[in-house]
C-alpha positions as CSV (number, residue, x, y, z in Angstrom):
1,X,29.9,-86.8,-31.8
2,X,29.0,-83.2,-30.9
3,X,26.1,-81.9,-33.0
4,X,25.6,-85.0,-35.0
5,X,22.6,-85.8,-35.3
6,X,19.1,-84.8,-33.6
7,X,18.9,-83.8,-29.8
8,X,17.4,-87.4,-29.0
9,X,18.8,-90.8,-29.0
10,X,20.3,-92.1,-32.2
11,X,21.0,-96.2,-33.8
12,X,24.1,-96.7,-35.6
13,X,23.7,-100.1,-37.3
14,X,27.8,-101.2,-37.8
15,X,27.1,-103.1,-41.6
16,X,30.4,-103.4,-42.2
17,X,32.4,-106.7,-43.0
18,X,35.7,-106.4,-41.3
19,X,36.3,-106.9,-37.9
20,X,38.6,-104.4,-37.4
21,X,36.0,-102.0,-39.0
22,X,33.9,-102.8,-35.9
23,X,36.2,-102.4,-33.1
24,X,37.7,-98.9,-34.9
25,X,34.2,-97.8,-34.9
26,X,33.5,-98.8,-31.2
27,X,36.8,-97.3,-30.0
28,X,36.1,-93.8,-32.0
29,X,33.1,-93.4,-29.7
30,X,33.5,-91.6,-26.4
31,X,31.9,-92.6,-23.7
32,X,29.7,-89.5,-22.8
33,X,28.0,-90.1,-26.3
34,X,27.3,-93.5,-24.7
35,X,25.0,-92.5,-21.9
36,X,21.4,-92.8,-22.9
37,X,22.2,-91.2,-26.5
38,X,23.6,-93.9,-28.8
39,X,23.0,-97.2,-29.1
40,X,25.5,-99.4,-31.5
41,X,24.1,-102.4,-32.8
42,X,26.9,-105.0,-34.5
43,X,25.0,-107.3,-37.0
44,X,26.9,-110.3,-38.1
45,X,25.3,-113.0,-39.8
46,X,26.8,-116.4,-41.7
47,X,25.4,-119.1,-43.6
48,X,24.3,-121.0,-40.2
49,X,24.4,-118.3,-37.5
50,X,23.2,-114.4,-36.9
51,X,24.0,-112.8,-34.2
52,X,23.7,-109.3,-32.8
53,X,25.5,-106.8,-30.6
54,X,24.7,-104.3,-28.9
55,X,26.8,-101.3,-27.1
56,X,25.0,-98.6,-25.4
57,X,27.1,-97.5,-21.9
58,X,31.1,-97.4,-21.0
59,X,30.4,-101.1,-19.7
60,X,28.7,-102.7,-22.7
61,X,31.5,-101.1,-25.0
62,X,34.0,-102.9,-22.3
63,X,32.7,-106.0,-23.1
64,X,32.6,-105.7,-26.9
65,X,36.2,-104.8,-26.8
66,X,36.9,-107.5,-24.3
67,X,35.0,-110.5,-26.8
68,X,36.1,-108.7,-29.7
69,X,38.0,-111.4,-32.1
70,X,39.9,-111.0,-35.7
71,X,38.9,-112.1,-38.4
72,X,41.0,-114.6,-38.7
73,X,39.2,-116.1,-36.1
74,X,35.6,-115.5,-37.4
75,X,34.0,-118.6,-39.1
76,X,34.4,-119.3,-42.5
77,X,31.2,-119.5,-44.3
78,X,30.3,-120.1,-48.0
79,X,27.9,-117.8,-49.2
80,X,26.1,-120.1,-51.5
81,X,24.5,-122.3,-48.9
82,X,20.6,-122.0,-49.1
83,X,20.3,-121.0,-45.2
84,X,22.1,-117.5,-46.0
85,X,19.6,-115.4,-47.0
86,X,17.2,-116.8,-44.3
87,X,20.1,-115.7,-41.7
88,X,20.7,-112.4,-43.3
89,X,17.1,-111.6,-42.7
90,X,16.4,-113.2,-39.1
91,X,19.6,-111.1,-38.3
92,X,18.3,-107.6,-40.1
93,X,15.1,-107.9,-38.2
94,X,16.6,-108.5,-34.4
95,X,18.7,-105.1,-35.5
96,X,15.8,-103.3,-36.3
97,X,13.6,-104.3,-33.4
98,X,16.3,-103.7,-31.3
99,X,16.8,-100.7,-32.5
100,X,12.9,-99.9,-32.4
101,X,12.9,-101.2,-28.9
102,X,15.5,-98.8,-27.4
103,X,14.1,-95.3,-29.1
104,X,10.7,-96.5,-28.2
105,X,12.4,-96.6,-24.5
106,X,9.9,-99.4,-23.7
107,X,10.1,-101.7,-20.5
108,X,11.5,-104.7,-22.6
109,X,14.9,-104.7,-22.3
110,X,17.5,-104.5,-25.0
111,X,20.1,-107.3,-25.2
112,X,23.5,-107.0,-25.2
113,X,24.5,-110.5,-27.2
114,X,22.1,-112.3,-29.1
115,X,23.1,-115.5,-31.4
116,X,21.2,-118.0,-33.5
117,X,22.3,-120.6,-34.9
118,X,20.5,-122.8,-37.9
119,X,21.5,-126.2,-36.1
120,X,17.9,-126.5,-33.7
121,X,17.4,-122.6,-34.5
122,X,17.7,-122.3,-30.6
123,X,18.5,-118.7,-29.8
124,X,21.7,-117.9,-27.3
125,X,21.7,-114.7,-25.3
126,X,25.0,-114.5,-24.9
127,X,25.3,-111.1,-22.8
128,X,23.3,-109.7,-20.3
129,X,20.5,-107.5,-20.1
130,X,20.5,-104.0,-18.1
């Protein structure tokens, strides 16, 4: 992570469709990086749900890798269901406002867990907040 990037705090938006992908990435970053630098945010999205994850300090990345699952275990969604592209886009704009949230530094805090589901579209914070 040294000299990557400029001086200030960075996003790295994990859009990648493995889970294994996801925890390799988390795992790769050290935890000084973590400190007020770099904020990770995990987008996953299916048919019926989006939800989002965020890692930004040593105990944030502790919990991802504690609730981390394979994919085996993920749900099994069909792609062709008419709510998918409705999810893929709720779930791309919580990233990015997420994201716009924590370089802006404002006073609203970020989440760590957020899921939505299409069944009563009732949103779930799953994690905390700092």
């Amino acid at each position: 992570m040294e000299g990557l990037g400029p001086p200030g705090p960075m996003v790295v938006h994990l859009c990648v469709d493995s889970m294994a992908a996801r925890k390799s990435i988390v795992e790769t970053v050290p935890d000084g990086a973590l400190e007020g630098r770099l904020l990770l945010v995990d987008s996953r999205m299916g048919a019926l749900y989006s939800r989002t994850v965020c890692v930004w300090d040593p105990d944030t990345k502790a919990a991802y890798l504690r609730d981390w699952y394979s994919d085996e275990s993920a749900a099994q969604e069909p792609c062709t269901m008419r709510s998918t592209a409705f999810m893929a886009k709720i779930g791309a704009g919580i990233a990015v406002g997420t994201a716009a949230l924590w370089l802006g530094r404002k006073q609203v805090p970020v989440v760590r867990d957020l899921g939505l589901h299409a069944d009563g579209w009732k949103p779930q914070v799953i994690g905390g907040v700092p």
